[in-house]
NUZADREN-546154 format. One record per residue (C-alpha): residue number from 1; x, y, z; residue in three letters. Coordinates in Angstrom, 1 decimal, decimal comma, always signed. Layout:
<rec><seq>NUM</seq><east>X</east><north>Y</north><up>Z</up><type>ALA</type></rec>
...
//
This chain:
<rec><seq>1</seq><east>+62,9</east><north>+54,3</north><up>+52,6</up><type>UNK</type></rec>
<rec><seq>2</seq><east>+66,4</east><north>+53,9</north><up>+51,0</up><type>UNK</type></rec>
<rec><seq>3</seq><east>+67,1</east><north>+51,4</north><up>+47,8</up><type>UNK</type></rec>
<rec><seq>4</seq><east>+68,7</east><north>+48,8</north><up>+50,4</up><type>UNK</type></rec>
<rec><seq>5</seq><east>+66,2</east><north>+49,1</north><up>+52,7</up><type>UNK</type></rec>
<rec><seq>6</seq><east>+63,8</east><north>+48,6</north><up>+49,8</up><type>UNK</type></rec>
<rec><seq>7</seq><east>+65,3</east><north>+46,0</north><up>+48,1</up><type>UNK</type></rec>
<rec><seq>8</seq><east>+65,9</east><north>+44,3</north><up>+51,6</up><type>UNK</type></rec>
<rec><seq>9</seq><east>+62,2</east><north>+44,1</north><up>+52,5</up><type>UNK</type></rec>
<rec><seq>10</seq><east>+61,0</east><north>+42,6</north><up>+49,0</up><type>UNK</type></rec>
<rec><seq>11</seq><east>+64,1</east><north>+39,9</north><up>+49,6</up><type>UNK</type></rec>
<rec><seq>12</seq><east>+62,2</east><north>+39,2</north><up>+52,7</up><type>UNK</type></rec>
<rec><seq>13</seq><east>+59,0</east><north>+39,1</north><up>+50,9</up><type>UNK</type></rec>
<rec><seq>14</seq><east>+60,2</east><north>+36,7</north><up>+48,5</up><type>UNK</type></rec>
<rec><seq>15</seq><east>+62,3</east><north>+34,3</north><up>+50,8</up><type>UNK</type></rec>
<rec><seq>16</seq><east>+60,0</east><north>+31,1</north><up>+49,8</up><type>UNK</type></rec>
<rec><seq>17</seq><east>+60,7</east><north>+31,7</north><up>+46,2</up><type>UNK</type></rec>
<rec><seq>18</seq><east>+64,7</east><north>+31,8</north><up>+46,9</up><type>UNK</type></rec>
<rec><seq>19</seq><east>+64,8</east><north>+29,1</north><up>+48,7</up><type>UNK</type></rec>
<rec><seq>20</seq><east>+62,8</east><north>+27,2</north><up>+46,0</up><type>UNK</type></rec>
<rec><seq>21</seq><east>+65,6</east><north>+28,5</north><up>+43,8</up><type>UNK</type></rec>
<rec><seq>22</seq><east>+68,4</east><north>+27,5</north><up>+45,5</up><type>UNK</type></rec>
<rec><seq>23</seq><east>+66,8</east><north>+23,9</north><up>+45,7</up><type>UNK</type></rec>
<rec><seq>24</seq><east>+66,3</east><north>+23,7</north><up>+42,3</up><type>UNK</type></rec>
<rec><seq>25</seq><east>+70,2</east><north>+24,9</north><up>+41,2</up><type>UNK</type></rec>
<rec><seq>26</seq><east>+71,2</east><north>+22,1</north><up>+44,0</up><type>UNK</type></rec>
<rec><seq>27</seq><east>+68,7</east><north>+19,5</north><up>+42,0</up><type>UNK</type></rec>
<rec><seq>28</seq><east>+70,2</east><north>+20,7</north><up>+38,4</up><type>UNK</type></rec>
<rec><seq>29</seq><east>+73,6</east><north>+20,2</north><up>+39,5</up><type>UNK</type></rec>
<rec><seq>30</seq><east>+73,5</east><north>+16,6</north><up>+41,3</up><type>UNK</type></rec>
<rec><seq>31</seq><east>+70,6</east><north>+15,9</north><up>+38,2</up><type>UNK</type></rec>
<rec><seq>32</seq><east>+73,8</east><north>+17,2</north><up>+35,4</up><type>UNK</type></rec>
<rec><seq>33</seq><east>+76,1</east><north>+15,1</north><up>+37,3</up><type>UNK</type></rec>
<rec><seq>34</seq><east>+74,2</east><north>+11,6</north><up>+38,3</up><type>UNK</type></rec>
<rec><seq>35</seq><east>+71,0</east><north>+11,7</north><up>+35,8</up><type>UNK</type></rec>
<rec><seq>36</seq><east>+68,8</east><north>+11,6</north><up>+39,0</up><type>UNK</type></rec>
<rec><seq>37</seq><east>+67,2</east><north>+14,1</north><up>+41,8</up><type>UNK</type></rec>
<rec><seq>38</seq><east>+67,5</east><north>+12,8</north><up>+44,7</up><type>UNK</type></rec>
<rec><seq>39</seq><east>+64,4</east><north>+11,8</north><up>+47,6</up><type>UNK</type></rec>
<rec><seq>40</seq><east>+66,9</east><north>+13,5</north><up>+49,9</up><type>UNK</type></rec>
<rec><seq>41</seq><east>+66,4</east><north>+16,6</north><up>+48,3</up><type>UNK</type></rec>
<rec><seq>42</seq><east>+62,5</east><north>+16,3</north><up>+46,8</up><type>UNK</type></rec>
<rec><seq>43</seq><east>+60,7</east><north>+14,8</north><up>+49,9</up><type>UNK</type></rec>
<rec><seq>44</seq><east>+62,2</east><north>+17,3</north><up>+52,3</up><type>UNK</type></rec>
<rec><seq>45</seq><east>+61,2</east><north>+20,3</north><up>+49,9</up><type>UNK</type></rec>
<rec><seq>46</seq><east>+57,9</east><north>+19,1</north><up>+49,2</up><type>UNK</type></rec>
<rec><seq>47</seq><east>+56,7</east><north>+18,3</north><up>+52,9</up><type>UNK</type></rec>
<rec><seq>48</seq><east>+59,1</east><north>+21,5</north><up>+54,0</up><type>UNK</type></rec>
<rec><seq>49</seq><east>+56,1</east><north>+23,3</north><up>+51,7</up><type>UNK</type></rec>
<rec><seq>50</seq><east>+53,3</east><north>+21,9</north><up>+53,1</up><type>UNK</type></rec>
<rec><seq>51</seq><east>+55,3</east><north>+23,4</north><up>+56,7</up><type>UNK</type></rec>
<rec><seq>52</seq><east>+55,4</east><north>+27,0</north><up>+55,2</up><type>UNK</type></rec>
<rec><seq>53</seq><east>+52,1</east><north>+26,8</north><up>+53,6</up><type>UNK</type></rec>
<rec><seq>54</seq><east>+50,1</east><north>+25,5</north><up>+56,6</up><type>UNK</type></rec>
<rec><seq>55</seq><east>+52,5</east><north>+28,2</north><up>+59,0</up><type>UNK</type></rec>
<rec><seq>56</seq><east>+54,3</east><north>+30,7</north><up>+57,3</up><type>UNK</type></rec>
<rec><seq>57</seq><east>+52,3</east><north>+31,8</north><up>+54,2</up><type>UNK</type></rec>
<rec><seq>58</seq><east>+50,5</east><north>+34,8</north><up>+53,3</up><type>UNK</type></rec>
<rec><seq>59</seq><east>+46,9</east><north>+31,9</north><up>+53,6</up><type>UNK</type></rec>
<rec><seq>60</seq><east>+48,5</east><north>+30,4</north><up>+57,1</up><type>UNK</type></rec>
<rec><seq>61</seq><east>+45,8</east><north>+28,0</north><up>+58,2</up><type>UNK</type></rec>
<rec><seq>62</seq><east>+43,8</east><north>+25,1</north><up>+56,7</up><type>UNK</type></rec>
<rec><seq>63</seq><east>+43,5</east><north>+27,5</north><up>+53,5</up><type>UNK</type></rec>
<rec><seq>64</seq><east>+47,8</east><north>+27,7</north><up>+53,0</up><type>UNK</type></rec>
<rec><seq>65</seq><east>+47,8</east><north>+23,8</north><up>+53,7</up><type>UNK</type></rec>
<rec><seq>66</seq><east>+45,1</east><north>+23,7</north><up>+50,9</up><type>UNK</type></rec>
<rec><seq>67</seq><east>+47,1</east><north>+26,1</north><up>+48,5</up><type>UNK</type></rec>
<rec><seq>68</seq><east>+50,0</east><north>+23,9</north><up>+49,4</up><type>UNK</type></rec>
<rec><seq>69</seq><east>+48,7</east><north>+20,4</north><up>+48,7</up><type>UNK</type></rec>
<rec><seq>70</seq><east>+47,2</east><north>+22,1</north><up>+45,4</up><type>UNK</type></rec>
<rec><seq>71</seq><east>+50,2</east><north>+23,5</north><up>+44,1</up><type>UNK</type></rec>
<rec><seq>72</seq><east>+51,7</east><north>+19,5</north><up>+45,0</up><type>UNK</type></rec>
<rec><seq>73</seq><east>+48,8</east><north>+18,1</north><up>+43,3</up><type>UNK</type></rec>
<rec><seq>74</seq><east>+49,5</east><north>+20,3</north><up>+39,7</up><type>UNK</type></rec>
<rec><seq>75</seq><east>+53,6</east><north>+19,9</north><up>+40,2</up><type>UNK</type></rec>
<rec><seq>76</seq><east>+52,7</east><north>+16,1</north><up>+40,1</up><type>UNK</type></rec>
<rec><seq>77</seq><east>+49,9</east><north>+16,3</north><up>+37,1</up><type>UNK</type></rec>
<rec><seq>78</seq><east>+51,8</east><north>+18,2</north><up>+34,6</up><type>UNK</type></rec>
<rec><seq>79</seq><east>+55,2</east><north>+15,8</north><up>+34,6</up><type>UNK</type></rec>
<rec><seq>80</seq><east>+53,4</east><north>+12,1</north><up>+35,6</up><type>UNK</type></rec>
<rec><seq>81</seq><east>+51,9</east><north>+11,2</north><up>+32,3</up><type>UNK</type></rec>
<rec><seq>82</seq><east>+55,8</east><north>+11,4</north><up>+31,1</up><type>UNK</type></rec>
<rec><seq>83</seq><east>+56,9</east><north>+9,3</north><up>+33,8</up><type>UNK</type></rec>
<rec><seq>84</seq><east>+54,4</east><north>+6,8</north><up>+33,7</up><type>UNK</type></rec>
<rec><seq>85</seq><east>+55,3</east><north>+6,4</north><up>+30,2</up><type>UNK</type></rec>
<rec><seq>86</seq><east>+58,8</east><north>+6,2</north><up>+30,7</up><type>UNK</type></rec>
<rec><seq>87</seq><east>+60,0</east><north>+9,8</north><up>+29,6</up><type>UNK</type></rec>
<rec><seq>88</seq><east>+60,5</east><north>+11,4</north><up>+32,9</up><type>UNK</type></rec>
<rec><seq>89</seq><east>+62,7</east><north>+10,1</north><up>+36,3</up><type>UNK</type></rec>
<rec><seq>90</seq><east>+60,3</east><north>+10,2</north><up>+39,2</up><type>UNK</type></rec>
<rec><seq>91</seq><east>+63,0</east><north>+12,6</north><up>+40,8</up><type>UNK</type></rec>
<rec><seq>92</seq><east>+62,0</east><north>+15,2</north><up>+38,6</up><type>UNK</type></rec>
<rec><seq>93</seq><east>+58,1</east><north>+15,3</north><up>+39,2</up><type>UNK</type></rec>
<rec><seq>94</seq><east>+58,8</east><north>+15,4</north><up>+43,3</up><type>UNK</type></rec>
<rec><seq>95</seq><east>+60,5</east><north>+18,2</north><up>+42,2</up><type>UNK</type></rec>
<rec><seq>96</seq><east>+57,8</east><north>+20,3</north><up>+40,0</up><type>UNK</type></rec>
<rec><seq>97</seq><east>+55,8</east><north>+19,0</north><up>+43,0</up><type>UNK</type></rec>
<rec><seq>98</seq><east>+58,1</east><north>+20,7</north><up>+46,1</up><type>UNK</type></rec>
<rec><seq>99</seq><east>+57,6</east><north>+24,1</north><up>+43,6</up><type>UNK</type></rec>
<rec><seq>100</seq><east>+54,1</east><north>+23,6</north><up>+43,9</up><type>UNK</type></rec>
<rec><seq>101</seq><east>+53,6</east><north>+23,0</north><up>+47,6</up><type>UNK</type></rec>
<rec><seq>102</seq><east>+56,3</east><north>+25,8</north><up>+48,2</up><type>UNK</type></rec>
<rec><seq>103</seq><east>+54,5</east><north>+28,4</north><up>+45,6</up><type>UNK</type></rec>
<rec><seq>104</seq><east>+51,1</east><north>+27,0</north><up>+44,8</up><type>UNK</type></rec>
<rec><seq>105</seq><east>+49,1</east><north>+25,8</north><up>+41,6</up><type>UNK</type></rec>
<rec><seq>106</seq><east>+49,6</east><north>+28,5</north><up>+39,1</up><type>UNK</type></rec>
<rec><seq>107</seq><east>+53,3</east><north>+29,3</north><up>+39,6</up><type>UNK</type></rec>
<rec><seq>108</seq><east>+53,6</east><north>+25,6</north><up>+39,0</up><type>UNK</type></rec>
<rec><seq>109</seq><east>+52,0</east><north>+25,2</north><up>+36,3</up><type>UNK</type></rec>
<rec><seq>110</seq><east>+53,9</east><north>+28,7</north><up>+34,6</up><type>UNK</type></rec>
<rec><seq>111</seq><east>+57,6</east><north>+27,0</north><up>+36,2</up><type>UNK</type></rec>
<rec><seq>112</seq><east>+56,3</east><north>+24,0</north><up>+34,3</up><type>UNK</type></rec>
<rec><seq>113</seq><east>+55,6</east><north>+25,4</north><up>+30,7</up><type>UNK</type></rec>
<rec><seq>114</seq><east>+58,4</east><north>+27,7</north><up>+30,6</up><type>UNK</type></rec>
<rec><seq>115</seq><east>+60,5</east><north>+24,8</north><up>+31,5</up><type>UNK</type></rec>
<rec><seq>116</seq><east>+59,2</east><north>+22,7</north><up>+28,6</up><type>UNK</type></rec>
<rec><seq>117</seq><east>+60,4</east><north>+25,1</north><up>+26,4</up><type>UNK</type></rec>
<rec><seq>118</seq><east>+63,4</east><north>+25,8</north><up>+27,6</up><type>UNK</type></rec>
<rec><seq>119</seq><east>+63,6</east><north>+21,7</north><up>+27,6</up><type>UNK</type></rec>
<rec><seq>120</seq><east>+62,3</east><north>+21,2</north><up>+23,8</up><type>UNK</type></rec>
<rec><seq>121</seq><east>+65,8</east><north>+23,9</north><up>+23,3</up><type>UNK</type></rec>
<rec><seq>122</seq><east>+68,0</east><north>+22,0</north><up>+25,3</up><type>UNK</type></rec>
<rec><seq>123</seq><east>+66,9</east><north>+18,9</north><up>+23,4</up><type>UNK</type></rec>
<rec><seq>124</seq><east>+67,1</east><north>+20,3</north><up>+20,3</up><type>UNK</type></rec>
<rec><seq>125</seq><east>+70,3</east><north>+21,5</north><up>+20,7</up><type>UNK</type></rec>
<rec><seq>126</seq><east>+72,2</east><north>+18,8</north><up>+21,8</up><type>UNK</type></rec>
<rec><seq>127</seq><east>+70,2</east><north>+16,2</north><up>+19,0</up><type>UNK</type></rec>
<rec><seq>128</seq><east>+71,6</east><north>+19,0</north><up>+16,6</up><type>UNK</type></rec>
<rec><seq>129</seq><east>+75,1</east><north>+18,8</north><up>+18,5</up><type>UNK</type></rec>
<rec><seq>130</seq><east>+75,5</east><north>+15,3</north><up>+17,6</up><type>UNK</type></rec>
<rec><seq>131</seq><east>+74,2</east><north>+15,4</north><up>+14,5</up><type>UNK</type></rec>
<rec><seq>132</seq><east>+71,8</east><north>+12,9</north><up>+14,7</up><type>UNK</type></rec>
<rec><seq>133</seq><east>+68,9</east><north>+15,2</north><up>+13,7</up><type>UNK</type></rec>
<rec><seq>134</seq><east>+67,5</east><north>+12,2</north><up>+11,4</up><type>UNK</type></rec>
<rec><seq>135</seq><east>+67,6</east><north>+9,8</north><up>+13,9</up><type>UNK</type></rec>
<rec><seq>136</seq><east>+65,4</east><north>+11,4</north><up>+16,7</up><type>UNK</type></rec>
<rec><seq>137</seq><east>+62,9</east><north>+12,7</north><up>+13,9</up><type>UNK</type></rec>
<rec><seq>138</seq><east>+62,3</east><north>+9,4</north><up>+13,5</up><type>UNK</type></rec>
<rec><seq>139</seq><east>+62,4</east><north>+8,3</north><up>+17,2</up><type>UNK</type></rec>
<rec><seq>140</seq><east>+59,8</east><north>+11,2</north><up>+17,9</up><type>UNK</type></rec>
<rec><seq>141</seq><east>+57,4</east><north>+10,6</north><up>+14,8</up><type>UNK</type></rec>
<rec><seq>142</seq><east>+57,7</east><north>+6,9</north><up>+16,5</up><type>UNK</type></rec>
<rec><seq>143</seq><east>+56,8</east><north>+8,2</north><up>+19,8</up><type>UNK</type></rec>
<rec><seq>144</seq><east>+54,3</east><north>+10,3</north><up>+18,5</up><type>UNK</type></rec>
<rec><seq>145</seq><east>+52,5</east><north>+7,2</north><up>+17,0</up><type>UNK</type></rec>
<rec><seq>146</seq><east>+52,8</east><north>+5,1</north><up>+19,7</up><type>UNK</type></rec>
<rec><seq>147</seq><east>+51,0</east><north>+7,6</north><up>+22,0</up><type>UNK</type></rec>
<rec><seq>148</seq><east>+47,9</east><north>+7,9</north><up>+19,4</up><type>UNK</type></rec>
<rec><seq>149</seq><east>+47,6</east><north>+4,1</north><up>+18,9</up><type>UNK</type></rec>
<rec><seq>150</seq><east>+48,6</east><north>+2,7</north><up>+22,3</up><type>UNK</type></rec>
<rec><seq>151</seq><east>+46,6</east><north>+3,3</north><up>+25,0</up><type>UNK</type></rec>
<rec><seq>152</seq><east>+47,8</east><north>+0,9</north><up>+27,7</up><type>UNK</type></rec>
<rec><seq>153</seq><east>+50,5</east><north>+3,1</north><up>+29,8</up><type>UNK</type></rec>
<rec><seq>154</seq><east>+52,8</east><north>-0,2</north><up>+31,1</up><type>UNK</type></rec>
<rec><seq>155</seq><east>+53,0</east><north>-1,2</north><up>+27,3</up><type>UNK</type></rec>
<rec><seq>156</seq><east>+54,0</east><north>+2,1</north><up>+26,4</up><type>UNK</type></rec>
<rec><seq>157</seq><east>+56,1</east><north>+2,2</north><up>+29,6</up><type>UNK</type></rec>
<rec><seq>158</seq><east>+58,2</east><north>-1,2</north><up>+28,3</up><type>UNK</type></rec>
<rec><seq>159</seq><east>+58,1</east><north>+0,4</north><up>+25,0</up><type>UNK</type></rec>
<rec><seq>160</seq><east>+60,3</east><north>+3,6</north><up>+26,4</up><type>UNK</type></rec>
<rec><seq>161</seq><east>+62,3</east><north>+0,9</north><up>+28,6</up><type>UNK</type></rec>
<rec><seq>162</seq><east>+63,5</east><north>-0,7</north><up>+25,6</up><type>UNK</type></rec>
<rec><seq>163</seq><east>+64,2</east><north>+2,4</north><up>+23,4</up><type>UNK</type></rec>
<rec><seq>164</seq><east>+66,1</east><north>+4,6</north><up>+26,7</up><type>UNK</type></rec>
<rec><seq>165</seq><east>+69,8</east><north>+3,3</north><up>+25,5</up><type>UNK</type></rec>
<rec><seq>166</seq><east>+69,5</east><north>+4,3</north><up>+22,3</up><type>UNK</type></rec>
<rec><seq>167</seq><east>+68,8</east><north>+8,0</north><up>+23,2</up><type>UNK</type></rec>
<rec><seq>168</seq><east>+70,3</east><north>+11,1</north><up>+24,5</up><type>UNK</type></rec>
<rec><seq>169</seq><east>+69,0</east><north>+11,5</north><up>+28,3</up><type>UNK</type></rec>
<rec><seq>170</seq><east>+68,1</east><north>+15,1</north><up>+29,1</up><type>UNK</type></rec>
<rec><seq>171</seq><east>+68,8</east><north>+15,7</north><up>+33,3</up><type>UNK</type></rec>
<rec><seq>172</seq><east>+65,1</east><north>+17,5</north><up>+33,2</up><type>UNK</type></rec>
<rec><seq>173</seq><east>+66,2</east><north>+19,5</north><up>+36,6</up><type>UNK</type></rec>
<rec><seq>174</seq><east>+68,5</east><north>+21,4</north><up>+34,3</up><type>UNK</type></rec>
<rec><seq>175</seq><east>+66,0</east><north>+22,5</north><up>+32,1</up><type>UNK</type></rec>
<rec><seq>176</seq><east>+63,3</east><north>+22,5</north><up>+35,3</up><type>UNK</type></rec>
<rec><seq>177</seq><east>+65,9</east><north>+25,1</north><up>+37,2</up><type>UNK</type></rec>
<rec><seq>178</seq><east>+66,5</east><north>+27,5</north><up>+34,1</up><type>UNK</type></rec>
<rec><seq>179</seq><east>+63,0</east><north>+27,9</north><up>+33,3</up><type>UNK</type></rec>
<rec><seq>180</seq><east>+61,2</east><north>+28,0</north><up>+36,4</up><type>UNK</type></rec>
<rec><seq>181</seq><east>+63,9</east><north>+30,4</north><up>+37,9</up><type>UNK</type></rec>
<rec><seq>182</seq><east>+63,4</east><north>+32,6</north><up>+34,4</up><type>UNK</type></rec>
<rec><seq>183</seq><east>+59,3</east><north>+32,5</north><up>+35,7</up><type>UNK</type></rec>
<rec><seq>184</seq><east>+60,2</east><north>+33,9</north><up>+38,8</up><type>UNK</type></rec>
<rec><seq>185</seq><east>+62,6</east><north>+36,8</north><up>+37,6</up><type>UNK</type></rec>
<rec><seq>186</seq><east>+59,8</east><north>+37,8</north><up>+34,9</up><type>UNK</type></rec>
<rec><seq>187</seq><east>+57,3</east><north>+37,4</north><up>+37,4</up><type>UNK</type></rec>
<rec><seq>188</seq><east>+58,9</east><north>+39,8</north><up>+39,7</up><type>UNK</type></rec>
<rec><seq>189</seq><east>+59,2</east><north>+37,3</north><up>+42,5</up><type>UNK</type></rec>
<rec><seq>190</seq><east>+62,7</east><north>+37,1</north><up>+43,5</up><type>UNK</type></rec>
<rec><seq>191</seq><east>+63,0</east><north>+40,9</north><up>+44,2</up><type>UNK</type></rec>
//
């Protein structure tokens, strides 16, 4: 078998994950643009997933529905706390959850971390870029406390509510796009 032909079969192999990928630059951009993902993109993606999983995966059946609707159920897990709290659009967990019912529990929950990181950079960086470093320690060591000491999620919800002007948003599908689409090249699944 030639190169092409190779690297032509493991494209074919790998569609699902590009065309997770090419949902997630779409989200990053209209997210960098508007500070929002849109339903039009997240609900399509995430039921579109439970299609491939329930006809088109590797576990076709009842079992790919079941990967599907797992990988939905992490993808919504790992980013909800944050939005119930006020930290996170509700855009951006339909998205983590279309990764999951495209790809299932585990890549989600690796597209998640690595995003997290590459989101703690971003952050980082653009606190440093406006040099207002002392400002959001103090804003986090807040946060932080209010999370130990609060335990009601609606109060800490009006909480976040109140403090939202007075910080720097972060689009989180930037951040979700680089890292999870960094998972998939390191884990060898878009070739």
């Amino acid at each position: 078998m030639s190169d092409y032909q190779e690297l032509g079969s493991r494209l074919a192999e790998n569609w699902a994950c590009w065309v997770v990928t090419i949902t997630l630059v779409v989200a990053a951009i209209i997210d960098g643009r508007e500070l929002k993902v849109p339903n039009w993109i997240t609900f399509p993606m995430i039921a579109s997933g439970w299609i491939y999983g329930t006809f088109f995966s590797p576990y076709a059946g009842w079992e790919g529905l079941l990967y599907s609707l797992g990988g939905t159920a992490v993808g919504l897990a790992v980013l909800l706390p944050a939005y119930a709290v006020g930290g996170m659009g509700a855009g951006d967990v339909k998205l983590m959850a279309g990764v999951g019912a495209w790809l299932g529990a585990t890549v989600a929950l690796y597209a998640f971390a690595v995003s997290a990181i590459v989101g703690g950079v971003i952050a980082v960086g653009m606190v440093l870029s406006q040099g207002a470093w002392q400002k959001h320690r103090t804003q986090f060591f807040s946060i932080l406390n209010e999370f130990t000491t609060i335990k009601d999620p609606e109060q800490l919800a009006t909480i976040a509510a109140e403090r939202k002007p007075r910080m720097f948003l972060l689009p989180y599908g930037i951040p979700m796009a680089i890292g999870s689409i960094a998972y998939f090249a390191w884990a060898g699944m878009l070739v």
